[in-house]
LOVEX-646653 format. One record per atom (N, C-alpha, C): residue in one letter; atom name; x, y, z. Coordinates in nm, 2 decimals, padded with zeros to 4 digits. Layout:
<sites>
<site><rest>a</rest><atom>CA</atom><xx>X</xx><yy>Y</yy><zz>Z</zz></site>
...
</sites>
This chain:
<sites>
<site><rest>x</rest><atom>N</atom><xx>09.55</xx><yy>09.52</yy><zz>11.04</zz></site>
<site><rest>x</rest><atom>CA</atom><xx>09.62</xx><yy>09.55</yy><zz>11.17</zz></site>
<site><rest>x</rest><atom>C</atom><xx>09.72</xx><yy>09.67</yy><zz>11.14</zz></site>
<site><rest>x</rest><atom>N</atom><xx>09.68</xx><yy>09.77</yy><zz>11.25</zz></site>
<site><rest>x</rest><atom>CA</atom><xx>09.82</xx><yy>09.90</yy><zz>11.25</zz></site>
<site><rest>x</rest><atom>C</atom><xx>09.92</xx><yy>09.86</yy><zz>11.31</zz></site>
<site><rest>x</rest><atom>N</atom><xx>10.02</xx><yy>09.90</yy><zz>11.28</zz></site>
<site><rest>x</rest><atom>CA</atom><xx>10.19</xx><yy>09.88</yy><zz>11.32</zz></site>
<site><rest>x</rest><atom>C</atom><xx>10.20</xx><yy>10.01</yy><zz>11.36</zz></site>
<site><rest>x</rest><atom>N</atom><xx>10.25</xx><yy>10.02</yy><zz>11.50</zz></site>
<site><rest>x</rest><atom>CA</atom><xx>10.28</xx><yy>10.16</yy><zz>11.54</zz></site>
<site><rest>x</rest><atom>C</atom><xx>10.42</xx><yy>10.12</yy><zz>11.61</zz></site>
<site><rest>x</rest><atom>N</atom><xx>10.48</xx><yy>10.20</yy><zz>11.56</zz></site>
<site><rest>x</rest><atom>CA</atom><xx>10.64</xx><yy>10.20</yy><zz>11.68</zz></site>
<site><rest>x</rest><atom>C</atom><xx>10.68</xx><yy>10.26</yy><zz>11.83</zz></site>
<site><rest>x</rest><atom>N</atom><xx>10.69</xx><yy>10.17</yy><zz>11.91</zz></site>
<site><rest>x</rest><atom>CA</atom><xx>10.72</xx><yy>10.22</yy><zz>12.03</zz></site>
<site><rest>x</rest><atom>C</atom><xx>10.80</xx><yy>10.19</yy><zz>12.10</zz></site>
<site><rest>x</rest><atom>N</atom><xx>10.86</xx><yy>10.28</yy><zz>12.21</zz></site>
<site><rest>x</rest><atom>CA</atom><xx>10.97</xx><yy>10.23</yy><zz>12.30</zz></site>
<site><rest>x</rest><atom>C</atom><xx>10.93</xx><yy>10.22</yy><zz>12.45</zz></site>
<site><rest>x</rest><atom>N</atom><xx>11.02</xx><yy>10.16</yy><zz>12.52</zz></site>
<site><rest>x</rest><atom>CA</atom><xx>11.00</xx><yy>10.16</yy><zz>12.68</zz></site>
<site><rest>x</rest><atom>C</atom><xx>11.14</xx><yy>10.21</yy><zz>12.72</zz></site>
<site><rest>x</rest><atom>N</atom><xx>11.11</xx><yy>10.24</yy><zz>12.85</zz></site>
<site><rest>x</rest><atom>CA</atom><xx>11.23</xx><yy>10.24</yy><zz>12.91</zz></site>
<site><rest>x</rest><atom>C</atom><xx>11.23</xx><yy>10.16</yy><zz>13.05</zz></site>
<site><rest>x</rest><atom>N</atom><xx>11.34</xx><yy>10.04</yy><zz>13.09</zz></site>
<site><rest>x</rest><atom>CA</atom><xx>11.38</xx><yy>09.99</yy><zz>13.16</zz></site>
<site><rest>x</rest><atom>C</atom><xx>11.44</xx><yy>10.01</yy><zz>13.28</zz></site>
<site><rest>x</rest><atom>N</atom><xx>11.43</xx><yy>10.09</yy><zz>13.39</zz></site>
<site><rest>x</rest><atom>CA</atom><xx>11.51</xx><yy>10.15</yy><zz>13.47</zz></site>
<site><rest>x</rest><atom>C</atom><xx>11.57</xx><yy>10.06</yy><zz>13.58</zz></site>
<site><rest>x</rest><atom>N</atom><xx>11.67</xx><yy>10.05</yy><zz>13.60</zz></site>
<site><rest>x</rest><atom>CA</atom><xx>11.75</xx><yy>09.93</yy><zz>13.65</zz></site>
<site><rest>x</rest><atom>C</atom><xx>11.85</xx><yy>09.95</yy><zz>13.79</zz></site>
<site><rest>x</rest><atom>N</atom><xx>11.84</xx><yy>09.94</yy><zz>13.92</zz></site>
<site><rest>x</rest><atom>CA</atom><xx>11.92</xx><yy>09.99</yy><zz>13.97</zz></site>
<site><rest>x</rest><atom>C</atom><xx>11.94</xx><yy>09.95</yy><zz>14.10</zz></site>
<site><rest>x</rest><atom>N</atom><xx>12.04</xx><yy>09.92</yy><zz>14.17</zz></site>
<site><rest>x</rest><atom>CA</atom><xx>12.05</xx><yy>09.82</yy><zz>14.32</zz></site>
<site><rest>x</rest><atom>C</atom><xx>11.96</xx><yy>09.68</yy><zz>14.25</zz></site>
<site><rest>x</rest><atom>N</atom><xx>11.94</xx><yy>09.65</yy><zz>14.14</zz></site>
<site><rest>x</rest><atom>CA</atom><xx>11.91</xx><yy>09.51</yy><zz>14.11</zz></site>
<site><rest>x</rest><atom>C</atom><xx>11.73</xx><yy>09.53</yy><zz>14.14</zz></site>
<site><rest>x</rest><atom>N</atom><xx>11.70</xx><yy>09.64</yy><zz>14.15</zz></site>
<site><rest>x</rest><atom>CA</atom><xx>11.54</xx><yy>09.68</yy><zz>14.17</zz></site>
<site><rest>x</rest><atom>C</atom><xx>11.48</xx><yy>09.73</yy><zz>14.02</zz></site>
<site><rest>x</rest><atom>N</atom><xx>11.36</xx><yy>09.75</yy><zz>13.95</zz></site>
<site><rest>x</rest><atom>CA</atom><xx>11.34</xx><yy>09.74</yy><zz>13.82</zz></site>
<site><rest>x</rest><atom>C</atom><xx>11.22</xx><yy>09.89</yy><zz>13.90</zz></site>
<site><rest>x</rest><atom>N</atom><xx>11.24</xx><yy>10.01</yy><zz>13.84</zz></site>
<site><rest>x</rest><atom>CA</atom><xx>11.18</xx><yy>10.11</yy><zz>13.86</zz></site>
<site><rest>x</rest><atom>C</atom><xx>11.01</xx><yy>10.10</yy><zz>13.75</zz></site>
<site><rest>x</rest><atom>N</atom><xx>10.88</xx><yy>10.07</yy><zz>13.85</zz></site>
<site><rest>x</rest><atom>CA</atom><xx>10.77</xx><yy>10.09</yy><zz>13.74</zz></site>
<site><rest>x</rest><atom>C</atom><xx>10.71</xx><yy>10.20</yy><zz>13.77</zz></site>
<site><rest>x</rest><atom>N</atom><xx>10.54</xx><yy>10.25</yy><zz>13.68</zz></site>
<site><rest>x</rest><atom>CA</atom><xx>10.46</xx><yy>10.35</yy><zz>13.73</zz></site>
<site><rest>x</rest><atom>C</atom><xx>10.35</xx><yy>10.25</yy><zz>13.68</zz></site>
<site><rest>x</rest><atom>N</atom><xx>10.26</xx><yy>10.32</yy><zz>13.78</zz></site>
<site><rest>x</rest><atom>CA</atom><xx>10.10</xx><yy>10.27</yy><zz>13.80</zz></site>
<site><rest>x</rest><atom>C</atom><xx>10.04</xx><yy>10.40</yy><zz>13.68</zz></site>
<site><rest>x</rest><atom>N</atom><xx>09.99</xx><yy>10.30</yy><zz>13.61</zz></site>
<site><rest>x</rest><atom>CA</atom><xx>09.88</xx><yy>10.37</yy><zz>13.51</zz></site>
<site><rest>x</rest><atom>C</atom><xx>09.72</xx><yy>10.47</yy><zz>13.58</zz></site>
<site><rest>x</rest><atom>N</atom><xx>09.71</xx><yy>10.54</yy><zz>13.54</zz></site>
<site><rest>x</rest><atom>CA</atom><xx>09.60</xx><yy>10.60</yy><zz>13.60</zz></site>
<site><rest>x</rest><atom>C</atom><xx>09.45</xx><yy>10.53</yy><zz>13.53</zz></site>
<site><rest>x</rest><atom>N</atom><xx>09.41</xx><yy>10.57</yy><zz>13.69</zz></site>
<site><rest>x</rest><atom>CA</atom><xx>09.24</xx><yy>10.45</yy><zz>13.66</zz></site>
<site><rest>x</rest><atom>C</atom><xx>09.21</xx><yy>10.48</yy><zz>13.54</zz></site>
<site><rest>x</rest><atom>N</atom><xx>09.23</xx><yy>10.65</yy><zz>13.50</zz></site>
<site><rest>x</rest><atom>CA</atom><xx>09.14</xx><yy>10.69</yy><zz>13.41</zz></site>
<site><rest>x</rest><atom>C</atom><xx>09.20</xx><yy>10.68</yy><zz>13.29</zz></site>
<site><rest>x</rest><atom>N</atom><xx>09.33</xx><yy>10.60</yy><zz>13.26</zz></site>
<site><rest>x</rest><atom>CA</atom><xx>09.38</xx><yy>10.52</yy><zz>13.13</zz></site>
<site><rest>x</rest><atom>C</atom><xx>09.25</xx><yy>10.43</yy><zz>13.07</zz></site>
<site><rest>x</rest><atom>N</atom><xx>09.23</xx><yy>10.46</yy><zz>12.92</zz></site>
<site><rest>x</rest><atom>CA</atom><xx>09.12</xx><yy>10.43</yy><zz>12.86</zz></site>
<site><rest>x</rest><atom>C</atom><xx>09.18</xx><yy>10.23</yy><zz>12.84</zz></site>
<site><rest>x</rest><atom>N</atom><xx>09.33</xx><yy>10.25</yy><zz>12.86</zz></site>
<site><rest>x</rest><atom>CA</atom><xx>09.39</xx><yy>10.07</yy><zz>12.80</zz></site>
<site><rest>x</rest><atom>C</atom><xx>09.48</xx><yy>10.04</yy><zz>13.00</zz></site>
<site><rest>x</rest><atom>N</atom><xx>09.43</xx><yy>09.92</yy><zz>12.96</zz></site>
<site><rest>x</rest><atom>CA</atom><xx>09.48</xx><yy>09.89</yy><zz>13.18</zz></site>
<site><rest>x</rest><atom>C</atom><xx>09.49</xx><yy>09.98</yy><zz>13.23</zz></site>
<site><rest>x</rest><atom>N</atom><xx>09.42</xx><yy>10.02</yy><zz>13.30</zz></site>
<site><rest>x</rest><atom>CA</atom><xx>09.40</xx><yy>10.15</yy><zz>13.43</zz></site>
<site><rest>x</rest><atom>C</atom><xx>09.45</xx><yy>10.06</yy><zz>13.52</zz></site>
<site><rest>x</rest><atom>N</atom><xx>09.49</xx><yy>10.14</yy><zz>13.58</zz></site>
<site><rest>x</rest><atom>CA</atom><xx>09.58</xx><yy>10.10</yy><zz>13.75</zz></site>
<site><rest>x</rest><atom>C</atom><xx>09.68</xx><yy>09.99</yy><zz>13.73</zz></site>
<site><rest>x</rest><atom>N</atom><xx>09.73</xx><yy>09.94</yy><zz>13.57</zz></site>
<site><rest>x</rest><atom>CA</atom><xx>09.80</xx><yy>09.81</yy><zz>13.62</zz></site>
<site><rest>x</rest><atom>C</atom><xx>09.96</xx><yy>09.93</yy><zz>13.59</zz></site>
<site><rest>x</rest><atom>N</atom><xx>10.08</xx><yy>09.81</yy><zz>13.65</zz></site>
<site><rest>x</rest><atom>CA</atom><xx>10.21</xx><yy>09.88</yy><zz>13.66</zz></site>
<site><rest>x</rest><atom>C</atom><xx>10.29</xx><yy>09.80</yy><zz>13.56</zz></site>
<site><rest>x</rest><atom>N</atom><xx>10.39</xx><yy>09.90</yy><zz>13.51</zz></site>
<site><rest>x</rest><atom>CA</atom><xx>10.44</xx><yy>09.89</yy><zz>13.38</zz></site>
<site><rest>x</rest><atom>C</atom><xx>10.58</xx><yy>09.97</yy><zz>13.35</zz></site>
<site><rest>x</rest><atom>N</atom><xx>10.65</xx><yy>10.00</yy><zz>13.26</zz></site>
<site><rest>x</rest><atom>CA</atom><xx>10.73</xx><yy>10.01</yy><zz>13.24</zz></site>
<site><rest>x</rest><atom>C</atom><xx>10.72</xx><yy>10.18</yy><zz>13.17</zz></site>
<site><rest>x</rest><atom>N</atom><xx>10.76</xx><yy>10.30</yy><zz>13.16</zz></site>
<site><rest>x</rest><atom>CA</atom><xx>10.73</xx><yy>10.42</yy><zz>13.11</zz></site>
<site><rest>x</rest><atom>C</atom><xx>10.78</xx><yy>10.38</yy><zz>12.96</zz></site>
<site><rest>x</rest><atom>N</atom><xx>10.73</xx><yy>10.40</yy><zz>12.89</zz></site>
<site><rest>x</rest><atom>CA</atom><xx>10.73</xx><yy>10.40</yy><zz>12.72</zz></site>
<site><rest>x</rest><atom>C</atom><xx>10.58</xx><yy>10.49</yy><zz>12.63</zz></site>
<site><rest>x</rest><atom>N</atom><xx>10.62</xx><yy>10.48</yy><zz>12.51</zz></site>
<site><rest>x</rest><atom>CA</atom><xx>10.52</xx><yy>10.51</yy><zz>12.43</zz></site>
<site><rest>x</rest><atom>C</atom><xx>10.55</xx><yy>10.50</yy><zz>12.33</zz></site>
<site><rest>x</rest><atom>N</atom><xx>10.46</xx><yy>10.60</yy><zz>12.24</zz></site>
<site><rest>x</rest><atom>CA</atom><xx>10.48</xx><yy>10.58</yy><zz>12.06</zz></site>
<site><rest>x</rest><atom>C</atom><xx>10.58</xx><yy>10.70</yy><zz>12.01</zz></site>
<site><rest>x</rest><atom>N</atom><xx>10.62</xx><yy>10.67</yy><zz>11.92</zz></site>
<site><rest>x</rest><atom>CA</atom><xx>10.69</xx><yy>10.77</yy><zz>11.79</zz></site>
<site><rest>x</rest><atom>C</atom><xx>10.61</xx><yy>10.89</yy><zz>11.79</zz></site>
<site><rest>x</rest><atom>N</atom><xx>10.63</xx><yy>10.99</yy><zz>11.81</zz></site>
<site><rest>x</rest><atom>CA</atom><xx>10.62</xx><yy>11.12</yy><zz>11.78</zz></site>
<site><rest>x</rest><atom>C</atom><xx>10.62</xx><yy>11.21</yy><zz>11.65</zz></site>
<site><rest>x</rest><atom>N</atom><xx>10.75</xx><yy>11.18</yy><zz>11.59</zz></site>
<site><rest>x</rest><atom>CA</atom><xx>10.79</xx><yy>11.21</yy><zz>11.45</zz></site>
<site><rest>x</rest><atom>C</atom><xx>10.86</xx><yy>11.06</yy><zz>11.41</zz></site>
<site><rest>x</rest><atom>N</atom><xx>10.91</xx><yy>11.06</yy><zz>11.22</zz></site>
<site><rest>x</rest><atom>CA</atom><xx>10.91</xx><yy>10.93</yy><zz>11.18</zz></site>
<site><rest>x</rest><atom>C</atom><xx>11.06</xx><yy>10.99</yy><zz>11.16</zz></site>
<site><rest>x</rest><atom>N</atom><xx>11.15</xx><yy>11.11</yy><zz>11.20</zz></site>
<site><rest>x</rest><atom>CA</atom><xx>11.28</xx><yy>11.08</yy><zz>11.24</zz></site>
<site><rest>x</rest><atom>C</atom><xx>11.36</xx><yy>11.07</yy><zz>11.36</zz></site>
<site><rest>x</rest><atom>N</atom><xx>11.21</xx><yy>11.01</yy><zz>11.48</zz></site>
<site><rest>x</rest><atom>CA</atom><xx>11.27</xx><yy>10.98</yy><zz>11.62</zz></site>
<site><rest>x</rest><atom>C</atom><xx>11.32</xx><yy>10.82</yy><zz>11.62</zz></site>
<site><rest>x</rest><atom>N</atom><xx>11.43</xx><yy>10.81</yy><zz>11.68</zz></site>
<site><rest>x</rest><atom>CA</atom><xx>11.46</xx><yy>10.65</yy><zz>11.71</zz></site>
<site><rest>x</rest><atom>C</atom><xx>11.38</xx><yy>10.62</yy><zz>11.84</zz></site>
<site><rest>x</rest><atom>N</atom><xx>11.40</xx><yy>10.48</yy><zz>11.81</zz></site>
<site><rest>x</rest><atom>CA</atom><xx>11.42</xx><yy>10.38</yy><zz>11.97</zz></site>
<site><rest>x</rest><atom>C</atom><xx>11.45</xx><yy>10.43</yy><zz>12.06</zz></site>
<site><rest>x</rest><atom>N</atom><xx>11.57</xx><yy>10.48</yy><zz>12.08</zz></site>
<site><rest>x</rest><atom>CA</atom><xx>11.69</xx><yy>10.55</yy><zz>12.17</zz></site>
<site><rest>x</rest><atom>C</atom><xx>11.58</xx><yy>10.68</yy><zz>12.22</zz></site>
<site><rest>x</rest><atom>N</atom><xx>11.55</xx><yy>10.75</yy><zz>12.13</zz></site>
<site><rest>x</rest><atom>CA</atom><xx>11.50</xx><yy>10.91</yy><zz>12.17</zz></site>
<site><rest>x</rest><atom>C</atom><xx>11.34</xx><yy>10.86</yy><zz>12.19</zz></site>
<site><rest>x</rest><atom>N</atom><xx>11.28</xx><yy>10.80</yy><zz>12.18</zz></site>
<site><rest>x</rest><atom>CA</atom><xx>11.12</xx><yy>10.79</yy><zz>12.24</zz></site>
<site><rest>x</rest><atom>C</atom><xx>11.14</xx><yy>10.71</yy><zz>12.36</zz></site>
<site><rest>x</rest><atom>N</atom><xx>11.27</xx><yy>10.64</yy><zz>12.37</zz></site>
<site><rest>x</rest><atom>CA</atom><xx>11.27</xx><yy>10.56</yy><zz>12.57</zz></site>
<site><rest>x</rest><atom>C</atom><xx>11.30</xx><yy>10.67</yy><zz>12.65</zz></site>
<site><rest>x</rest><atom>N</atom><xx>11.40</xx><yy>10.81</yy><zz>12.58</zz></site>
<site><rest>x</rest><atom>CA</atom><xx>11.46</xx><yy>10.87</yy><zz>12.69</zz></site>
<site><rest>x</rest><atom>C</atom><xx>11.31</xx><yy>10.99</yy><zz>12.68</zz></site>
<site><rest>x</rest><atom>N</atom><xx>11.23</xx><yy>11.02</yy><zz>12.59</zz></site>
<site><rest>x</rest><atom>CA</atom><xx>11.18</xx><yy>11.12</yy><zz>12.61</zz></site>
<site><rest>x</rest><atom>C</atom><xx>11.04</xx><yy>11.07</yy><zz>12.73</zz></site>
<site><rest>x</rest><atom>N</atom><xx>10.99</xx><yy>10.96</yy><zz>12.65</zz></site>
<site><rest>x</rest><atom>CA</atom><xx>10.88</xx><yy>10.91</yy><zz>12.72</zz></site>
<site><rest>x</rest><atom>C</atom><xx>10.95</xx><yy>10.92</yy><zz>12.92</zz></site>
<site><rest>x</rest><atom>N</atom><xx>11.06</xx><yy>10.81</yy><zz>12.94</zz></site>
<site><rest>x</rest><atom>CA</atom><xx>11.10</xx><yy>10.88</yy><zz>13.07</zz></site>
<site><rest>x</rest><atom>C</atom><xx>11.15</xx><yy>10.99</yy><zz>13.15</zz></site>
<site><rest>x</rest><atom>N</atom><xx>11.13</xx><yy>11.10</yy><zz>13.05</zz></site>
<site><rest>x</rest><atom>CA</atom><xx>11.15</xx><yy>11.20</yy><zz>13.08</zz></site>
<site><rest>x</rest><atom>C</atom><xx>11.00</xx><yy>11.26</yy><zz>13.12</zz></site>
<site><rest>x</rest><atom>N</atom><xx>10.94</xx><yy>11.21</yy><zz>13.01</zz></site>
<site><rest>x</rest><atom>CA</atom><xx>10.78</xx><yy>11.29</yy><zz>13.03</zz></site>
<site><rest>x</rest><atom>C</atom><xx>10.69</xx><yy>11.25</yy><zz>13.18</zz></site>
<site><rest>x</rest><atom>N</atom><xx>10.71</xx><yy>11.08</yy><zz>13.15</zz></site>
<site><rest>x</rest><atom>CA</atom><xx>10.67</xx><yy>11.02</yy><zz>13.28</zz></site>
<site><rest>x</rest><atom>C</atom><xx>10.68</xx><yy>11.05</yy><zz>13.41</zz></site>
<site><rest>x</rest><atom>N</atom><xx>10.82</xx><yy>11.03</yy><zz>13.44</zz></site>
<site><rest>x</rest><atom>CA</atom><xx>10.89</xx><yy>11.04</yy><zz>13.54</zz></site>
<site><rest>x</rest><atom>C</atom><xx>10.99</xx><yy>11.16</yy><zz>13.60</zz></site>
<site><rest>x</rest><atom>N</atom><xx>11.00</xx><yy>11.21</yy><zz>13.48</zz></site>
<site><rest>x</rest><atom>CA</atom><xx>11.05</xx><yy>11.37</yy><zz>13.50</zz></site>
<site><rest>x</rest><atom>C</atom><xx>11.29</xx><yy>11.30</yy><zz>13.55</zz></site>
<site><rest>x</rest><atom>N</atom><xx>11.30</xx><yy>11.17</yy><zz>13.49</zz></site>
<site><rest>x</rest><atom>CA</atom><xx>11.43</xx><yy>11.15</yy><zz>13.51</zz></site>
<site><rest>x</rest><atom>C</atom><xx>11.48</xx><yy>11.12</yy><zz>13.36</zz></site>
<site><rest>x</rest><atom>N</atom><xx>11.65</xx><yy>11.18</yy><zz>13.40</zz></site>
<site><rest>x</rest><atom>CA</atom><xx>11.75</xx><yy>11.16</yy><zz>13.30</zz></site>
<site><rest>x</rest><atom>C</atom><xx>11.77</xx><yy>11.01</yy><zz>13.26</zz></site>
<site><rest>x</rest><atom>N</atom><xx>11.78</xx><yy>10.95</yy><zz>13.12</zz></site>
<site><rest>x</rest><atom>CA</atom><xx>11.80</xx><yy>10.84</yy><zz>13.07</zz></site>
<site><rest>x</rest><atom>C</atom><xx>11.88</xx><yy>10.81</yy><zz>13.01</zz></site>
<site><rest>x</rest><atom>N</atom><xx>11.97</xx><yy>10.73</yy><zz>13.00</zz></site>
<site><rest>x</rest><atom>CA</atom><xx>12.08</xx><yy>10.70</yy><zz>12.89</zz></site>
<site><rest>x</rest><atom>C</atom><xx>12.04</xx><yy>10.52</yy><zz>12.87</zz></site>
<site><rest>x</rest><atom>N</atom><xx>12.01</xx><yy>10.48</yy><zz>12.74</zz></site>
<site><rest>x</rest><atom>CA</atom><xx>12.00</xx><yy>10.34</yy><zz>12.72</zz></site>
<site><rest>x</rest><atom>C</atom><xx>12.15</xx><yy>10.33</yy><zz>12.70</zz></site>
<site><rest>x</rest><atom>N</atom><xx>12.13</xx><yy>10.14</yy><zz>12.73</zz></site>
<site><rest>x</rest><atom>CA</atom><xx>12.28</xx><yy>10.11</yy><zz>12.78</zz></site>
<site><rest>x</rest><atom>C</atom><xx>12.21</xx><yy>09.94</yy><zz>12.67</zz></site>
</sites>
């Protein structure tokens, strides 16, 4: 089994939980909704910098984990 490192990001706000719908043409759950995350990029990104990049890439918004 591979171990790969990944982050999400949680977006939280008025008590509402912000998701995105996967595209049909996602080869892993097409169309299901989920949370913007991904994998490590380099092996000196954190936790912290693959939640804010991944929702940056996603969703095109500023992140600060809390």
């Amino acid at each position: 089994m591979k171990i790969v490192d990944s982050a999400a990001g949680i977006l939280i706000k008025h008590k509402k939980i912000l998701l995105c719908k996967r595209s049909k043409d996602e080869r892993r759950f097409p169309l299901c909704w989920g949370c913007p995350g991904g994998v490590r990029d380099s092996q000196n990104e954190s936790f912290e910098e693959i939640a804010i990049r991944e929702v940056k890439e996603e969703l095109g918004l500023k992140f600060t984990p809390k």
